[in-house]
N, C-alpha and C positions, 0 to 999 in steps of 0.2 A: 216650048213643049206643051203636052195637053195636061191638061190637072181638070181635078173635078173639086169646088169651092163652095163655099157658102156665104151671102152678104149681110141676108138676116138670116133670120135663128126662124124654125118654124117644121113644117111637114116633109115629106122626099123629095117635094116639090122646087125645095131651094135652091139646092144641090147644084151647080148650077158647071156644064162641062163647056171647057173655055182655053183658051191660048195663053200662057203664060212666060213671062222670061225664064229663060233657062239658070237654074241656079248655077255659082261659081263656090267650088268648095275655098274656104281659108286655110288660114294658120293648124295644121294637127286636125284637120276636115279632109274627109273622101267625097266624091260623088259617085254615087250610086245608079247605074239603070235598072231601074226597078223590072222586074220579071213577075213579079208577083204580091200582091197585095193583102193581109188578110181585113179580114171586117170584125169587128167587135160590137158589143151594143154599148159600151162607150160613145162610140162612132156616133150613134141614134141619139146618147144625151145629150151630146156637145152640140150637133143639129139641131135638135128640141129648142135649146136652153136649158135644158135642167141643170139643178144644182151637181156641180163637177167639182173633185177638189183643188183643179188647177185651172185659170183664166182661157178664156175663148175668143180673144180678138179677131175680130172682124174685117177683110173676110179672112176665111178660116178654113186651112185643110186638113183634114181628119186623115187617121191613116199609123198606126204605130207600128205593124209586123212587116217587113218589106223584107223581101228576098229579090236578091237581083247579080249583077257582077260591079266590078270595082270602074268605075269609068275615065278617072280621074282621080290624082291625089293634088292635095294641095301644100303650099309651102313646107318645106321642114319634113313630110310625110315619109317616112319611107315603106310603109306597106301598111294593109298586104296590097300589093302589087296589081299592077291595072289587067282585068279580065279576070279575077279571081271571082268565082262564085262566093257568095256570101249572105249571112243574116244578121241584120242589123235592128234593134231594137229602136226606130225613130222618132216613138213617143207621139209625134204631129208630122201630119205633113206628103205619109205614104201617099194617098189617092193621085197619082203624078206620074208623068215618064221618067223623071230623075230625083231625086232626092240628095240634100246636101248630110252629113254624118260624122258625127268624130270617129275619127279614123280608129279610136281604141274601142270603140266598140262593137264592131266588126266580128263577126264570128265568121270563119272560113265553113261552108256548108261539106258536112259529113259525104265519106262518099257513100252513094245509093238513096241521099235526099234532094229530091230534087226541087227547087221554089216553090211548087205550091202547096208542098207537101210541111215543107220550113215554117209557113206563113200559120199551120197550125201547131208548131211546136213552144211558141215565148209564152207570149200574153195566156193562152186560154192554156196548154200545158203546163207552167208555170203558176198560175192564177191556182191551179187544180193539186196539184203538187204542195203546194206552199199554205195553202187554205187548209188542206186536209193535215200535213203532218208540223208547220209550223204554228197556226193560228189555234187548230183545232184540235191538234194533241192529237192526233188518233193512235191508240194503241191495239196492240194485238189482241184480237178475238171481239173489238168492238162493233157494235150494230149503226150504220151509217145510213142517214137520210140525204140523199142530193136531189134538187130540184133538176126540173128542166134534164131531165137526166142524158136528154138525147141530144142536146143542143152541144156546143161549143168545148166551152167548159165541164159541163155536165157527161157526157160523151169518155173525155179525158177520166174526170173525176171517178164514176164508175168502175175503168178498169185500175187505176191507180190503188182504189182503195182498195183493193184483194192483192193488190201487188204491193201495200203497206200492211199488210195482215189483219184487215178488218174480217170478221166471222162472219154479219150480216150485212149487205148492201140492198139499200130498198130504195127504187128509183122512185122518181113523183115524175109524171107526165101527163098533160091535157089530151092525150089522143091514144089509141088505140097500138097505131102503127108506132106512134113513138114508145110506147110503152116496152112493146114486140123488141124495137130495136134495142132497149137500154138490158132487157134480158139478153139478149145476143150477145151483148157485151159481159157479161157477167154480172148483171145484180142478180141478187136470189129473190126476188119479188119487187112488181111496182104496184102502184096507186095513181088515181085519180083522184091529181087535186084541185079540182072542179068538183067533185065532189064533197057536199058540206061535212059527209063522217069520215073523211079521212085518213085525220086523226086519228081517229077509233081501231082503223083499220091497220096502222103500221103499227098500233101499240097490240093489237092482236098477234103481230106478225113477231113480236119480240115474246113473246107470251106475259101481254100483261106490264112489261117493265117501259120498253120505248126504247130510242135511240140515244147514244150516248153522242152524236156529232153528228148536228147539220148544217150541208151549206144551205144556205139563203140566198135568193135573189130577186124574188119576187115586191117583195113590201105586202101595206096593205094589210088585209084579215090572214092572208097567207100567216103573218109571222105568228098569227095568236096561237092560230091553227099548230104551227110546226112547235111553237111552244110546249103545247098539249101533247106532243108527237115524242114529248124528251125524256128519259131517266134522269134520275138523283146524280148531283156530279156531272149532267150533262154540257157541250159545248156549243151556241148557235154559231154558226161565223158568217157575217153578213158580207156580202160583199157586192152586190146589186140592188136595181131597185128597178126591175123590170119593167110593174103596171106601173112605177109614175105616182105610185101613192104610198106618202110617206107613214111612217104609223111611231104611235109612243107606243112604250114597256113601261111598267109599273116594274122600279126595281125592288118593291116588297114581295110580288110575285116569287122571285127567282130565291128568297132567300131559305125558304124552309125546307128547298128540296139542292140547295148548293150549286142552281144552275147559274148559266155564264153567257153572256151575248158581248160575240168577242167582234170588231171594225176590221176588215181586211181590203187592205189600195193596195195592187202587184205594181203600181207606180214609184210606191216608197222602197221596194227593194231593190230598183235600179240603181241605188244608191250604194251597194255592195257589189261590185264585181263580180269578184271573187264567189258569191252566193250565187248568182245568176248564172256563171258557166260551168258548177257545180250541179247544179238545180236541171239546165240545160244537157251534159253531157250523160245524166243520170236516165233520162227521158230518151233520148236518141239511145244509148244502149240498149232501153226497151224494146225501143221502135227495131232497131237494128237483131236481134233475139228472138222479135216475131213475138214478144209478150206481149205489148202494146199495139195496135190499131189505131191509124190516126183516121180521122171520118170528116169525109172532106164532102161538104154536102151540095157544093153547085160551085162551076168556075163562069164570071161573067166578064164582057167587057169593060172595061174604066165607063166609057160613053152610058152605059145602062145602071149607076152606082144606085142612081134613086131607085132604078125596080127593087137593085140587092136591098137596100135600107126596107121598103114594103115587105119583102120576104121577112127580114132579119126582125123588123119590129111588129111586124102580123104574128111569128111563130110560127111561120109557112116552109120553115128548112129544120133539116137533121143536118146536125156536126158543122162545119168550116164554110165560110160562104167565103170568096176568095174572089179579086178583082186583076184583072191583065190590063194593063196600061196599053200595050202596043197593038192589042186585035184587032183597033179599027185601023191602024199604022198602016 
């Protein structure tokens, strides 16, 4: 089968699309024909080298949102049953024609979603979902700051937080057009934060008080910046580190105004089932209601993974960058 790989660690360049054996699923494993792939900027750390909190052995295929059908079951298996569309959560490994999978983690794909539509409901639906109302408490009538607001996760997050009863959403975007877009979505105002007052500007936008929840992804002078950006009782919740630049907090900072900078990996909640296809069938009812908008921002071939990686880590796409295994097939 074709995969796309990496041997060292480095730039798009690595990425390296190539012939591989064909995986055999085991014991309580399905194999998966992948139909669709999504892209994370995970994806771009584990390429990089950056620090990841789970190992990257070499070589190494990237790849955790895979929508595809059931190909094969392995020993002992009894479903779901071969040709069944499905979304499987595969943590490593998507960038491939086939993928191997424990069979219990299988989500049978809803009717009216179609794979590449799926590849933007776990990771960054999930990530956005789970950031906002587990990590970062958001209650009703709260003022929410999210970065990147047009991007992936940002996108999701956006309309989620008016569909968890947030009062103000206030996008942060580097461009013009992304900004345009994160209002389309329902924020009630963005910023540029490329811009050094930023800061200034979203605590205008609360009049004066600032936001009580922001996600974070950026690193860098960003965090001081969104610091500044906070109310009393406020919650950051990190969960990225975009630019590559790590940065400290003085936890004396945070103490006379009772803020909170909370660590959020959507990889430790795999660990709950039961949460996950909670979290997931929550998200599809949106989707399926016409409440939510999944923003699917470019479909490419597996063969061209490193252009997706330049888009995905230039900031040159809005919403889902999504990969097809079989288009050069």
């Amino acid at each position: 089968m074709k995969s796309v790989r990496f041997h060292k660690t480095g730039g798009p360049e690595v990425l390296v699309y190539e012939e591989v054996p064909d995986p055999e699923p085991g014991a309580g494993q399905i194999l998966v024909r992948v139909e669709a792939v999504g892209m994370n900027f995970s994806d771009v750390l584990r390429r990089r080298g950056d620090a990841y909190p789970e190992p990257t052995p070499l070589p190494f295929t990237v790849g955790s949102e895979v929508a595809g059908t059931v190909a094969a079951l392995g020993p002992g298996v009894e479903g779901p049953a071969v040709g069944t569309p499905v979304f499987v959560p595969a943590r490593t490994g998507g960038y491939a024609q086939y993928v191997v999978v424990a069979a219990s983690s299988a989500i049978p794909l809803p009717d009216g979603i179609k794979p590449v539509q799926a590849t933007a409901l776990v990771i960054q639906g999930l990530t956005a979902l789970f950031a906002l109302r587990n990590a970062g408490r958001l209650a009703e009538g709260e003022a929410v700051l999210i970065e990147a607001a047009a991007g992936g996760v940002g996108s999701f997050a956006v309309q989620l937080a008016k569909l968890l009863g947030a009062g103000t959403v206030i996008a942060a975007a580097s461009s013009e057009a992304k900004r345009a877009k994160a209002i389309s979505l329902g924020a009630d105002a963005a910023v540029d934060y490329t811009d050094p007052t930023w800061a200034e500007q979203v605590r205008n936008l609360t009049g004066g008080r600032g936001v009580d929840v922001v996600l974070e992804m950026t690193g860098g002078d960003t965090v001081h910046r969104a610091l500044d950006a906070m109310a009393p009782f406020a919650r950051m919740v990190v969960y990225g580190l975009a630019s590559g630049e790590s940065v400290e907090v003085d936890p004396q900072r945070l103490m006379n105004l009772n803020q909170s900078v909370v660590g959020f990996y959507i990889g430790g909640f795999f660990a709950n089932p039961d949460r996950i296809a909670t979290g997931l069938s929550e998200i599809v009812a949106h989707v399926q209601a016409g409440r939510l908008e999944l923003q699917i921002g470019g479909v490419m071939p597996l063969s061209r993974a490193a252009d997706a990686h330049r888009l995905l880590e230039g900031r040159g796409s809005t919403g889902k960058l999504v990969l097809k295994p079989w288009d050069d097939a």
